[in-house]
C-alpha positions in Angstrom: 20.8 7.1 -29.5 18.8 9.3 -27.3 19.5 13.1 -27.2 19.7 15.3 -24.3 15.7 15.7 -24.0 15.2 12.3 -23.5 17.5 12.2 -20.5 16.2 15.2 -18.8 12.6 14.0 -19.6 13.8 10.4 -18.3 15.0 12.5 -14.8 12.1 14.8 -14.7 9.6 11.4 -14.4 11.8 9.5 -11.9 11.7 12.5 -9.7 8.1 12.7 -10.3 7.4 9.5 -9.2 9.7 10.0 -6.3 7.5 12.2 -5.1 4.7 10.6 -5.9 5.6 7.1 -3.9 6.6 9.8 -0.8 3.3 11.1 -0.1 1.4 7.7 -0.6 3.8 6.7 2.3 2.8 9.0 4.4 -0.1 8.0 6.9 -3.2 10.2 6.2 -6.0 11.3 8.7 -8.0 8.8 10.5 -11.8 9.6 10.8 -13.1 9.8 14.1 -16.2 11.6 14.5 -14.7 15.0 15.4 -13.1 17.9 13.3 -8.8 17.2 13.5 -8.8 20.7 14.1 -11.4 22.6 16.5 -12.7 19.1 18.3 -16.5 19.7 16.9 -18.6 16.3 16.6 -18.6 15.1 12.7 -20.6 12.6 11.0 -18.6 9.7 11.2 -16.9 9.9 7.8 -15.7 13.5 7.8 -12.1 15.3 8.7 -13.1 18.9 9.1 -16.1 20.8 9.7 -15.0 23.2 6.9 -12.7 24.2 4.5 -11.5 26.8 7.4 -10.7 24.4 9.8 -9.1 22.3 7.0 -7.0 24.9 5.6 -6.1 26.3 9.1 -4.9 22.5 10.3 -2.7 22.3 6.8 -0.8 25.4 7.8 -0.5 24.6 11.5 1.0 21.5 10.2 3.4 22.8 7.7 4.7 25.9 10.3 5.3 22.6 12.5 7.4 20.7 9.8 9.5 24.1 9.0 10.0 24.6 12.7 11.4 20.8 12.6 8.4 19.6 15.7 7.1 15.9 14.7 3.5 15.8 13.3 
């Protein structure tokens, strides 16, 4: 008989995993020679410039998911 720790524990991993399979659905950034965010030219394999124009695209992106805009 399994106790009350073993169901929340059983809960806490399928919500885990939940999660998990979410953002693995999501489609990710596409290389394409320039930074995603100020349009510089990239060697072919790279997103950002920097960690600047990295972390300045992530919160661009998440004020436009709270303000409910697409993408």
């Amino acid at each position: 008989m399994s106790d009350h720790v073993d169901n929340t524990d059983k809960i806490i991993f399928a919500e885990v995993a939940r999660g998990l399979a979410a953002v693995r659905r999501r489609p990710g950034l596409v290389a394409h020679g320039c930074c995603h965010y100020c349009d510089e030219p990239l060697a072919p394999a790279l997103l950002f410039c920097d960690a600047d124009c990295r972390d300045d695209y992530e919160k661009e992106q998440a004020a436009k998911v709270r303000a409910g805009c697409p993408g």
